[in-house]
DOTOR-517128 format. One line per field, with one value per residue (C-alpha): residue in three letters; x, y, z; chain. Coordinates in steps of 0.5 Angstrom, whole numbers, plus 2048, in hexadecimal, padded with zeros to 3 digits. Layout:
N
code c(ala, ...)
x c(X, ...)
y c(Y, ...)
z c(Z, ...)
unit c(A, ...)
END
This chain:
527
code c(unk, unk, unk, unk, unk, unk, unk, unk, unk, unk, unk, unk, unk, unk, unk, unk, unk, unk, unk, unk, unk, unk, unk, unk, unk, unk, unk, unk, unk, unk, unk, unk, unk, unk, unk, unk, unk, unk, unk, unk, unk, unk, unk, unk, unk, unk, unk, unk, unk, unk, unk, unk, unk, unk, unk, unk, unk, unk, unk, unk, unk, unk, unk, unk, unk, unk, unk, unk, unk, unk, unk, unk, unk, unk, unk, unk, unk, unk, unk, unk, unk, unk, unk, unk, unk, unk, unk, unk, unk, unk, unk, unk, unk, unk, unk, unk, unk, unk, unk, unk, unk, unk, unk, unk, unk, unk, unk, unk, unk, unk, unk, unk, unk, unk, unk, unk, unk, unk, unk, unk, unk, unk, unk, unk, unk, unk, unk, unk, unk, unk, unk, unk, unk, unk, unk, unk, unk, unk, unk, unk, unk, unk, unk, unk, unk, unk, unk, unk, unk, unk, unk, unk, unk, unk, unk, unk, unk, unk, unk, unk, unk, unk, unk, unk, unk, unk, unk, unk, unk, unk, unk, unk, unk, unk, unk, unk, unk, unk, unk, unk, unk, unk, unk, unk, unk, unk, unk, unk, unk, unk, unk, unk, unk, unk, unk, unk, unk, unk, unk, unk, unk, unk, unk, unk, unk, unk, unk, unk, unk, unk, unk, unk, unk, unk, unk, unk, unk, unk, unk, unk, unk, unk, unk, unk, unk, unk, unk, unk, unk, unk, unk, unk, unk, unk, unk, unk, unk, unk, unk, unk, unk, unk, unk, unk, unk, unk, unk, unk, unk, unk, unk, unk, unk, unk, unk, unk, unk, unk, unk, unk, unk, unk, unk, unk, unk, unk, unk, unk, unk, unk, unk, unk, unk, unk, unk, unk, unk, unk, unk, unk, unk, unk, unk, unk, unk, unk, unk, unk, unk, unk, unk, unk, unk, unk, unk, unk, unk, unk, unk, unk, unk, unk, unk, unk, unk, unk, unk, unk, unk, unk, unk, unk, unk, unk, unk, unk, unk, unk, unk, unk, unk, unk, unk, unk, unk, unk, unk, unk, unk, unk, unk, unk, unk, unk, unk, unk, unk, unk, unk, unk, unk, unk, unk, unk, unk, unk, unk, unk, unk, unk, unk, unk, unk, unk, unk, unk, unk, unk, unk, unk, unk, unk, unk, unk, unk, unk, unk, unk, unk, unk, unk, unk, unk, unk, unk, unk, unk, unk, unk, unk, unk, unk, unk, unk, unk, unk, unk, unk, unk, unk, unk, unk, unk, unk, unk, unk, unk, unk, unk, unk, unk, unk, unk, unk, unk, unk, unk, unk, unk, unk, unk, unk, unk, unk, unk, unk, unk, unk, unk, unk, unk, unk, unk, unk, unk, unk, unk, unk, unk, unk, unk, unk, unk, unk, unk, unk, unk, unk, unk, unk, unk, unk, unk, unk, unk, unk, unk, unk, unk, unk, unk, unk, unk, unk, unk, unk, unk, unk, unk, unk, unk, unk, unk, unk, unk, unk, unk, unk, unk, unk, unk, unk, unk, unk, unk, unk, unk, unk, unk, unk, unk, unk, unk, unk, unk, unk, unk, unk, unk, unk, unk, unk, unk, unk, unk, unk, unk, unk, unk, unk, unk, unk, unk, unk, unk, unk, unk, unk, unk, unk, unk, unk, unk, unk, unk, unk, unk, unk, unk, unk, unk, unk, unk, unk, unk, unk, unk)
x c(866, 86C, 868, 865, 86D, 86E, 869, 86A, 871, 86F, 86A, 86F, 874, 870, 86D, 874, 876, 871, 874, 87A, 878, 874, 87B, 87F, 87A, 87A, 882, 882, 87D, 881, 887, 885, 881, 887, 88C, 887, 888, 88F, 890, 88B, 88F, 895, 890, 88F, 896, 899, 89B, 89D, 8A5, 8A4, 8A9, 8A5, 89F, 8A1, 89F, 8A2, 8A2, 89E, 898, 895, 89A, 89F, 89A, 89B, 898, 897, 893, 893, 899, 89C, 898, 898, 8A0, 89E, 89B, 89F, 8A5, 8A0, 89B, 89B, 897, 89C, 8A2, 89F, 89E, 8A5, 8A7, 8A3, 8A7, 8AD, 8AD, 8AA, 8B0, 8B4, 8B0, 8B3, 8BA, 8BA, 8B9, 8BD, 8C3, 8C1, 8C4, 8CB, 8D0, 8D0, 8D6, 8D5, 8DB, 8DA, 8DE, 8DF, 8E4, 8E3, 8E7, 8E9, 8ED, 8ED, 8F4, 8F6, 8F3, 8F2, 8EF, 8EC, 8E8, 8E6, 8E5, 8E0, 8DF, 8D8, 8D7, 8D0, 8CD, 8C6, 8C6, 8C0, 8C0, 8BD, 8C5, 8C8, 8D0, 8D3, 8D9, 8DD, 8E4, 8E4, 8EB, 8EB, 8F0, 8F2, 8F6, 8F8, 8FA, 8FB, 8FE, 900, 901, 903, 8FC, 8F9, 8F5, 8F2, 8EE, 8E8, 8E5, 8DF, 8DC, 8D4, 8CF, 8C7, 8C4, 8BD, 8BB, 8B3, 8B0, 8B2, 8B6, 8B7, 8B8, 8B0, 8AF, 8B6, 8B4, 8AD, 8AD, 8B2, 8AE, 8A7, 8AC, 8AD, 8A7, 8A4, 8A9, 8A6, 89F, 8A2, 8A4, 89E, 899, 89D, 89D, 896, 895, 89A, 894, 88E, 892, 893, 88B, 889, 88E, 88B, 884, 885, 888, 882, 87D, 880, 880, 879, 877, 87B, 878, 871, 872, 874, 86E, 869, 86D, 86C, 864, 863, 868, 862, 85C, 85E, 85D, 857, 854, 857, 854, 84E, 84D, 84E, 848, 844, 845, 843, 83D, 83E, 83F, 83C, 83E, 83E, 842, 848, 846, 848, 84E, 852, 850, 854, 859, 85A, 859, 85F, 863, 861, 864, 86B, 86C, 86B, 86E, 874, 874, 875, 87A, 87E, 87D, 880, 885, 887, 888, 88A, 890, 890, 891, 896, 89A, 89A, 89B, 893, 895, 897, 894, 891, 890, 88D, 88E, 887, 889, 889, 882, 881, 885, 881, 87B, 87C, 880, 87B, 87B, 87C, 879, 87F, 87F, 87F, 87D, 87B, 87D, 884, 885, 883, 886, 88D, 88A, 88A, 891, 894, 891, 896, 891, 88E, 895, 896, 890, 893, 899, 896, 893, 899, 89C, 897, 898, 8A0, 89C, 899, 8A0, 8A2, 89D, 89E, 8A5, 8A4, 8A1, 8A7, 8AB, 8B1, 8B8, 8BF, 8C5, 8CB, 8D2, 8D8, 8DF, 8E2, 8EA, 8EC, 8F3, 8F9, 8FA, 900, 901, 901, 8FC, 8FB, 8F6, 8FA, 8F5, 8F5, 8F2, 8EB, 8E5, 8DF, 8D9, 8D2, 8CB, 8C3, 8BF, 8B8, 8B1, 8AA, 8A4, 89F, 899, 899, 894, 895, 899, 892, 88E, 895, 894, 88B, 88D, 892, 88C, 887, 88B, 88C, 886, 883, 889, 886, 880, 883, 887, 880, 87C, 882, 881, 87A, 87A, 87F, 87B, 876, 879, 87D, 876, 872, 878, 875, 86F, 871, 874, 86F, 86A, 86F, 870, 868, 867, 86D, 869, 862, 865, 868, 862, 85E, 863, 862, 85B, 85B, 85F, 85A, 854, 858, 858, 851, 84E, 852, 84F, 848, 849, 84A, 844, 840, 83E, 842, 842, 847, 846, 848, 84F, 851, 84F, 853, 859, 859, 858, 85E, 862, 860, 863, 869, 86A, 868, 86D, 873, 871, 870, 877, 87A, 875, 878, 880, 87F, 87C, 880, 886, 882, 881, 889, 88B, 887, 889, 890, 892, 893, 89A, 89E, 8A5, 8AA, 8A6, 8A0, 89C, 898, 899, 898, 892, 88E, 892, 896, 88F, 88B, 891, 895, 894, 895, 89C)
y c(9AD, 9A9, 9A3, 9A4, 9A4, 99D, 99A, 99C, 99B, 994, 992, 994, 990, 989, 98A, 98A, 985, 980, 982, 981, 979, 978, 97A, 976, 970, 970, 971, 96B, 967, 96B, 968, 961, 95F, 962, 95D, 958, 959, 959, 953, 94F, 951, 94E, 948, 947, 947, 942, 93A, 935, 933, 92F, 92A, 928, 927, 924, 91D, 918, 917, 912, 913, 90D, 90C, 907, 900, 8FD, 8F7, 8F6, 8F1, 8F1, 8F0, 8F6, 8FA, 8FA, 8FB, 900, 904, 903, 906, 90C, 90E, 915, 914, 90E, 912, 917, 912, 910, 917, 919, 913, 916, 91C, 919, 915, 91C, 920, 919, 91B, 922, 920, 91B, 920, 924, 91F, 91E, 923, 929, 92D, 934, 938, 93F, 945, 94C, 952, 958, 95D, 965, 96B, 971, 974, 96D, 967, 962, 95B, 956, 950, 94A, 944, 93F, 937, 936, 92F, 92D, 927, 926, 921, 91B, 91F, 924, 929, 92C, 92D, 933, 933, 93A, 93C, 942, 945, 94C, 94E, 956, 959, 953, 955, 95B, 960, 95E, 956, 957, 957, 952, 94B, 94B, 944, 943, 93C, 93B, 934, 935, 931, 932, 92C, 92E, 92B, 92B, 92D, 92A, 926, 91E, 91A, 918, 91F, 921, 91C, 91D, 920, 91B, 915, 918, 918, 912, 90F, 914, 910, 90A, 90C, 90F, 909, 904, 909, 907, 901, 901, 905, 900, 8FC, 900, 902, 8FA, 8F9, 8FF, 8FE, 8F7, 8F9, 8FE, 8F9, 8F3, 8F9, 8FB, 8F4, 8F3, 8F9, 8F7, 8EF, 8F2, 8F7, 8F0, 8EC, 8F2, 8F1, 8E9, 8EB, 8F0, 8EA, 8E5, 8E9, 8EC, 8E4, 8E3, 8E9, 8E5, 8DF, 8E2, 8E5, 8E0, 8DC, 8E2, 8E1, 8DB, 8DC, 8D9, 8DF, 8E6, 8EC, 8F0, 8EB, 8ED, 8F4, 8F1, 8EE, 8F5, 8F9, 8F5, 8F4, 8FB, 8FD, 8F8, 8FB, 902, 8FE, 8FC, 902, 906, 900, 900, 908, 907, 902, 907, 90C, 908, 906, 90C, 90D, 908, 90A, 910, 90D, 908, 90F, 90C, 911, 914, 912, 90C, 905, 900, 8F9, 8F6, 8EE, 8EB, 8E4, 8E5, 8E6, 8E0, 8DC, 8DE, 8DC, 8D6, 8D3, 8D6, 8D8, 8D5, 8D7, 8D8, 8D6, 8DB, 8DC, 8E2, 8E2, 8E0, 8E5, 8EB, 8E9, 8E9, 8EF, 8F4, 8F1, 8F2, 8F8, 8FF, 904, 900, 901, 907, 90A, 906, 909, 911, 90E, 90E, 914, 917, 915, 917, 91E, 91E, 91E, 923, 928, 926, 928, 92F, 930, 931, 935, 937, 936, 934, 933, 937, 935, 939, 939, 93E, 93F, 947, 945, 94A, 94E, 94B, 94C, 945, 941, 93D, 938, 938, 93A, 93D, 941, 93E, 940, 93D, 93E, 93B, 93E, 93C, 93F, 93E, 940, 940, 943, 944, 944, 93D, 93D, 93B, 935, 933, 933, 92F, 92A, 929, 928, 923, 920, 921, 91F, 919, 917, 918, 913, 90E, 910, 910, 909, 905, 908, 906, 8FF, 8FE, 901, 8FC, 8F6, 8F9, 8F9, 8F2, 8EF, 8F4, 8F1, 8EA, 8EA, 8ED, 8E8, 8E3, 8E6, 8E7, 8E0, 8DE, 8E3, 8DF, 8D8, 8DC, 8DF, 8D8, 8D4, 8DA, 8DA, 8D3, 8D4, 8D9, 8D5, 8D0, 8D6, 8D7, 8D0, 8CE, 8D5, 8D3, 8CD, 8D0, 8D5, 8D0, 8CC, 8D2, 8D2, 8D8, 8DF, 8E3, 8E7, 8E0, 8E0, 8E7, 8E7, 8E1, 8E5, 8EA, 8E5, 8E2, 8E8, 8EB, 8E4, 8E5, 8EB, 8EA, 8E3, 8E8, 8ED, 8E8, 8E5, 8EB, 8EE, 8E7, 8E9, 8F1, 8EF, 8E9, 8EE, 8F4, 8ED, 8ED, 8F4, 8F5, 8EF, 8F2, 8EB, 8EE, 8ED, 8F0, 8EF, 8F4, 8F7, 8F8, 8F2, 8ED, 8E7, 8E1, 8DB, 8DF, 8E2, 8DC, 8D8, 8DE, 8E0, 8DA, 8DA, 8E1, 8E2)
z c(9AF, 9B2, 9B3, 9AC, 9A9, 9AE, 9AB, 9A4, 9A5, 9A8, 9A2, 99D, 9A0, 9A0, 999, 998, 99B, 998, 991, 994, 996, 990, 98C, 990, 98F, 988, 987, 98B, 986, 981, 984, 986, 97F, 97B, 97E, 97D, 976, 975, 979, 974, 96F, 973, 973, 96C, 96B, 970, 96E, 971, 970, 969, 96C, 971, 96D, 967, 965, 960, 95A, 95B, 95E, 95F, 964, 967, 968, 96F, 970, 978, 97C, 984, 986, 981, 983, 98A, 989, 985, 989, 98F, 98B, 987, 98B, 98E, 994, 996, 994, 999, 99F, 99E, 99E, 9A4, 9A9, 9A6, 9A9, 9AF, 9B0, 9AE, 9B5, 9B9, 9B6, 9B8, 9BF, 9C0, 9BD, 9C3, 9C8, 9C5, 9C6, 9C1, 9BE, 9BC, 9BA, 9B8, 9B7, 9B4, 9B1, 9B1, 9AE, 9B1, 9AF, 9B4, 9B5, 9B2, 9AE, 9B3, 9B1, 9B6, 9B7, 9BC, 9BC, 9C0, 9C2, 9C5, 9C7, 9CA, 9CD, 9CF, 9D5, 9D6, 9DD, 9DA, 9DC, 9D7, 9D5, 9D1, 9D0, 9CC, 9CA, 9C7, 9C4, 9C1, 9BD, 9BE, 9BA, 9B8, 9B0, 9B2, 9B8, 9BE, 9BE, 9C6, 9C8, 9C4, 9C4, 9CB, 9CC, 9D1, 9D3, 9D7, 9D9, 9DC, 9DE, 9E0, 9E4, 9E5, 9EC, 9EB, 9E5, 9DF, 9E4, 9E1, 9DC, 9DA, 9DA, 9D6, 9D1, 9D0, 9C9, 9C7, 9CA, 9C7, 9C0, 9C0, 9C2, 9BC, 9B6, 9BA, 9B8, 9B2, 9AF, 9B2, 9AF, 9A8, 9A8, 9A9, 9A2, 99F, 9A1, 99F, 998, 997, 998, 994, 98E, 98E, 98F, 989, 984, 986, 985, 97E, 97B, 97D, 97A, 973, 975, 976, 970, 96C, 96E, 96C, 965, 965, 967, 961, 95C, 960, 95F, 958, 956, 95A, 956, 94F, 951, 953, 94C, 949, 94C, 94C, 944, 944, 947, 94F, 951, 951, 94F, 956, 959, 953, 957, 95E, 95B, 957, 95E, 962, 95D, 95D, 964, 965, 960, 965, 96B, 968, 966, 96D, 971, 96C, 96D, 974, 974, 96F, 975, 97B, 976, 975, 97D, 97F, 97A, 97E, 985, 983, 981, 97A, 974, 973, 96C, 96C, 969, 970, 96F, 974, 975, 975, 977, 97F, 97F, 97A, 97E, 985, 982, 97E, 985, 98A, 991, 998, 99E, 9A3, 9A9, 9AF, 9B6, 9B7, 9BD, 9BD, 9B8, 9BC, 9C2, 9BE, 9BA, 9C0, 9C3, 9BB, 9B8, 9B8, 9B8, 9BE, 9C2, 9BF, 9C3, 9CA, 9C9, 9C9, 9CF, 9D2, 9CF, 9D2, 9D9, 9D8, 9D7, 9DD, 9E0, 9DB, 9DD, 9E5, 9E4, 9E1, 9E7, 9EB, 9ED, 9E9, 9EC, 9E9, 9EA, 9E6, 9E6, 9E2, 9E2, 9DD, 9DB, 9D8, 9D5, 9D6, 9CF, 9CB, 9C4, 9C2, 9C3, 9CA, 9CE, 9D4, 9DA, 9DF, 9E5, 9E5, 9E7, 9E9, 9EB, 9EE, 9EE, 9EF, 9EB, 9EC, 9EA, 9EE, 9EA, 9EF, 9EA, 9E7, 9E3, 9DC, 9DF, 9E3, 9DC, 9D9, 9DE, 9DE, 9D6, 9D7, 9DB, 9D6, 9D1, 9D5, 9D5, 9CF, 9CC, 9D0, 9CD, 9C6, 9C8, 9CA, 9C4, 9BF, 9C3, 9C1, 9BB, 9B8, 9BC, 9B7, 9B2, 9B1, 9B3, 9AD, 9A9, 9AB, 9A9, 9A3, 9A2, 9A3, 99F, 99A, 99A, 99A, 994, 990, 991, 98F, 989, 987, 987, 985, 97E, 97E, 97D, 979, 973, 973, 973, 96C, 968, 96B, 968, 962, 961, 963, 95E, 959, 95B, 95B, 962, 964, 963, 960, 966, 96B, 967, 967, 96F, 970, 96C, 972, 978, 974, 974, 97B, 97E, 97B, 97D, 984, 984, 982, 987, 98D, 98C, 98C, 992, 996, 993, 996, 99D, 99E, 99D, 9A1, 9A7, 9A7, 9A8, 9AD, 9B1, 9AF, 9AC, 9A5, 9A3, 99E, 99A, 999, 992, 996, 994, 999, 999, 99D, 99A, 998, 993, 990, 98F, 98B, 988, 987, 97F, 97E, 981)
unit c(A, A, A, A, A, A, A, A, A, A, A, A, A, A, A, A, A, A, A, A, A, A, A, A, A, A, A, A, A, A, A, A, A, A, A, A, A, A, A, A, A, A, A, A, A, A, A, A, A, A, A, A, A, A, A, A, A, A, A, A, A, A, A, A, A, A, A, A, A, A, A, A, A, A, A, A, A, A, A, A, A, A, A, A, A, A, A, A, A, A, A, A, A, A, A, A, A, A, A, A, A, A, A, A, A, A, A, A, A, A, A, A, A, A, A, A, A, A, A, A, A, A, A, A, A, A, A, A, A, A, A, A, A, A, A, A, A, A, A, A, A, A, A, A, A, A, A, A, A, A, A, A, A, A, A, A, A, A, A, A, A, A, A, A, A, A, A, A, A, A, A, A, A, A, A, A, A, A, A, A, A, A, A, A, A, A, A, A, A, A, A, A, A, A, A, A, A, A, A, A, A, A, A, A, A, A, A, A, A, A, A, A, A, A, A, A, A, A, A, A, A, A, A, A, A, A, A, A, A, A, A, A, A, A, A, A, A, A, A, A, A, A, A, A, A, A, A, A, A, A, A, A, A, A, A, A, A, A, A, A, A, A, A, A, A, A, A, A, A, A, A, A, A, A, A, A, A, A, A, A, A, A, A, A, A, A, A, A, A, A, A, A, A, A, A, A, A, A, A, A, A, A, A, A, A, A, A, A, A, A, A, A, A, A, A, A, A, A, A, A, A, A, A, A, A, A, A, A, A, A, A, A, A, A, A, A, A, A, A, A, A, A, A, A, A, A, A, A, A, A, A, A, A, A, A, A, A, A, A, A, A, A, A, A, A, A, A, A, A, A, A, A, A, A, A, A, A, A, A, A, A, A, A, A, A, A, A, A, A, A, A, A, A, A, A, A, A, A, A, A, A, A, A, A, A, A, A, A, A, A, A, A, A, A, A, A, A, A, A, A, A, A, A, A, A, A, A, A, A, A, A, A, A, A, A, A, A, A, A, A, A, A, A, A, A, A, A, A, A, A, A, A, A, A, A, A, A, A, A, A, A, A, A, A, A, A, A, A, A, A, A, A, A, A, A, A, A, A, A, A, A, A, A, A, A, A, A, A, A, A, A, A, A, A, A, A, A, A, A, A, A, A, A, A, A, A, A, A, A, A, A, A, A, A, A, A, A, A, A, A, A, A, A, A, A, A, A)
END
C-alpha cells in the first residue's frame, strides 16, 4: 500500500510538473514576443534629429568643379579613413608621452579633514607631498612629508601639527636590475611612434595613388561615356545617309534595318555607360568627404591633355631601382627592426628568470609636536634591507623565454618574406609598366587605322562597293580603339605611380599630392 502511495504520489508530482515547464515555456513566449511588440512601436516612432538630416533649400546642391590636383586635396582634408589614420598616430605618440612621463619626477600632494564630536567637537586633518622618481637604472625614489592637523580648529592646540619625513630607496640588484631592462617599455614605445609614423607615411602615399587612380578612372568612364554618345551621334547619321541611298534605289531595305538596330543599341550603350559614370560620381563624392548632395564637375581636360601629348617610356634600371628599393622601403625597416625588438626580447625573458633581489634604503624624521608648523628635523632614523624572492617553480618564465625565441625566429621569417615579396612586387609593377607602354603604342596605331577604316568605308559606301554592315563595323572598331586608347594612358599613368611607391620614390608635398616630373609634365596644363 506504501509503495502504491510513493509512486502515485511520485506520478502526480511529475504530471505536474510538466504543466509546470509547460506554463512557464509559454509565459516566457508570452513575455518575449510581447516585449517585441512593444519595441517595434517604439521603432516606428523613432527619427533621426531633423537638424541632422536637413538639406538646403536648394537640392541640387552647392557645384564643385574639381580636377586632380582639387581632389587630392580634398580628400586629404575630408576623408574618413584618412582622418582615422591620422588619428591612429596620434594616439600612438600619446603611449610614447605616458612612458616618458614615468621617467620624470612626479608630484602628488593629497590630504584629507575629518570632523568628530564625542565628549567635544573636534576638527582634524592632514596634509602630504609624495614625490617619485623612477631611475634609468631600474631604482626607484619616493620622497613624503606628511603633517596632521589635530585638533587644530578646535581643542587642544598644544598637541598639534606633527610632521613626518621619509626618503626611500629600492635598487634592484638582479632582476630588473639595468638600464636596458628598466627602459625596455619606453625603448619598445618609442621605436613603436616610429613605426607609427612610417606606417603612415606609407598610407600618405597609397592615399595619393588611390585618389588619383579614382579620379583618372572616373574621367575615362565620363570619356568613354562621351565617346559612346559620339558613336551613337555618328551611327544616327550613317543610318540617315543609308536611308537616303536606300530610297534612291543603291541600297537595299535590310541594310536600313542593320542601320536603326546599332543606332539603337548604341543609344542603349550610352545610356548604361552615362549611368555608370553617374554612379562612380556619386561616390567618388562620398569618398572625397564631400555633401552627398553636392553638384561635382570633373575637369576633363587632364585626360585630353595626356592623350594629345602622348606618353613616354621612362627610363629605368630594374636593377638599380630595386637595390635602392630594399635599403629605402619603411615597411622593409620596420620589419628589421621587429627582429630586433625581438632579440631585446630575449633579454627580457632571460632576465625574468632571475632571482629577485633589491636593495631598500630609507631614512625617516618624526618631528616633535609643536603648535605651529615646523621643518625642523631631528632625530633621524634609518634603515637597510635585502628583500629577496627565489621561486622554485620557474615555469611560466621558461615558456616566456622558449616564445621570445619562437618570436624571434618567426620575425626573421617575416623580415625574409617581406623582402622578397617586395622584390616581387617592384618587378610585377615593372612589367606592368612594360605592357602597359606597348599596350599604348598598339592601341595608338591601332586608332590610327581604325580612322582610315572609317573614310575608306565611306567612300566605299558610296561607290557601292560596301555594305552597310562594313560601315557600322568600322564604326565599332572605331569606337573600341578610342576607348582602349584613353585606357592604356591611364593604365601607364596608374602603374607608373604604383612602380614609384613601390621603389619608395613617390614624393609628396605638404597638401598630400605627389610631385616631381612626372607630375609637372602630365599636368602642366591644368594647374
Amino acid at each position: 500500500m506504501k509503495r502504491i502511495i510513493k509512486v502515485s504520489a511520485i506520478f502526480v508530482f511529475l504530471f505536474f510538473s510538466g504543466c509546470s515547464l509547460k506554463d512557464l515555456e509559454k509565459n516566457a513566449d508570452k513575455e518575449v514576443y510581447g516585449i517585441i511588440e512593444e519595441k517595434k512601436i517604439e521603432i516606428s516612432k523613432e527619427l533621426v534629429p531633423e537638424e541632422l538630416v536637413k538639406l538646403d533649400d536648394d537640392s541640387s546642391g552647392e557645384t564643385i568643379f574639381v580636377n586632380m590636383k582639387d581632389a587630392i586635396i580634398f580628400a586629404v582634408k575630408n576623408n574618413r579613413d584618412y582622418k582615422s589614420k591620422q588619428e591612429d598616430v596620434y594616439l600612438n605618440i600619446l603611449n610614447l608621452t605616458y612612458q616618458r612621463y614615468l621617467f620624470r619626477t612626479r608630484y602628488n600632494i593629497s590630504g584629507n579633514v575629518g570632523w568628530n564630536k564625542a565628549d567635544d567637537e573636534t576638527v582634524s586633518g592632514s596634509l602630504g607631498l609624495n614625490i617619485f622618481r623612477w631611475l634609468a637604472t631600474g631604482a626607484q625614489i619616493t620622497f613624503d612629508m606628511t603633517k596632521d592637523f589635530l585638533h587644530y580648529l578646535t581643542g587642544d592646540k598644544s598637541s598639534d601639527l606633527p610632521t613626518i619625513i621619509s626618503l626611500n630607496l629600492l635598487q634592484p640588484l638582479l632582476k630588473g636590475a639595468g638600464r636596458t631592462i628598466a627602459q625596455e617599455n619606453l625603448v619598445q614605445t618609442e621605436r613603436d611612434a616610429i613605426y607609427s609614423v612610417r606606417n603612415f607615411i606609407r598610407y600618405q602615399n597609397s592615399f595619393s595613388v588611390d585618389t588619383t587612380e579614382r579620379y583618372l578612372s572616373l574621367l575615362l568612364k565620363k570619356n568613354s561615356a562621351e565617346n559612346i554618345y559620339n558613336n551613337y551621334e555618328s551611327l544616327k547619321a550613317t543610318r540617315e545617309r543609308v536611308e537616303n541611298l536606300s530610297e534612291a534605289g543603291r541600297l537595299p531595305p535590310f541594310q536600313v534595318d542593320q542601320a536603326k538596330q546599332s543606332e539603337f543599341a548604341a543609344y542603349q550603350n550610352w545610356v548604361r555607360a552615362n549611368n555608370s559614370y553617374i554612379t562612380s560620381l556619386d561616390s567618388f563624392k562620398i569618398f572625397l568627404g564631400l555633401p552627398a548632395e553636392s553638384n561635382l564637375i570633373m575637369d576633363g581636360q587632364l585626360l585630353e591633355h595626356l592623350i594629345n601629348v602622348g606618353i613616354d617610356k621612362p627610363e629605368i634600371k630594374i636593377s638599380e631601382y630595386l637595390a635602392t628599393t630594399l635599403q629605402k622601403r619603411l615597411d622593409l625597416l620596420t620589419y628589421y627592426d621587429r627582429v630586433e625588438d625581438a632579440k631585446r626580447g630575449i633579454n627580457i625573458a632571460l632576465d625574468e628568470l632571475k632571482p629577485e633581489v633589491n636593495v631598500r634604503l630609507g631614512v625617516k624624521s618624526s618631528l616633535e609636536t609643536k603648535s605651529f608648523p615646523d621643518l625642523d628635523i631631528k632625530d633621524p632614523t634609518y634603515n637597510t634591507r635585502i628583500t629577496f624572492n627565489l621561486p622554485l617553480n620557474k615555469l611560466p618564465e621558461r615558456n616566456k623565454y622558449k616564445r621570445a625565441l619562437l618570436d624571434l625566429n618567426r620575425k626573421e621569417r617575416d623580415f625574409e618574406s617581406m623582402r622578397n615579396n617586395i622584390i616581387l612586387e617592384v618587378s610585377q609593377q615593372y612589367n606592368n609598366l612594360e605592357e602597359f607602354y606597348q599596350s599604348y603604342l598598339i592601341q595608338l596605331n591601332s586608332l590610327n587605322l581604325a580612322e582610315k577604316r572609317i573614310e575608306s568605308t565611306n567612300l566605299l559606301l558610296q561607290a557601292g562597293r560596301a555594305t552597310t554592315r562594313d560601315l557600322l563595323e568600322a564604326e565599332e572598331s572605331y569606337l573600341q580603339a578610342k576607348n582602349a586608347l584613353s585606357s592604356s594612358v591611364v593604365n601607364f599613368l596608374i602603374s607608373h605611380l604604383k612602380f614609384l611607391y613601390a621603389t619608395e620614390n613617390l614624393e609628396l608635398d605638404d597638401t598630400g599630392l605627389w610631385k616631381g616630373d612626372l607630375y609637372e609634365k602630365i599636368t602642366k596644363q591644368n594647374i
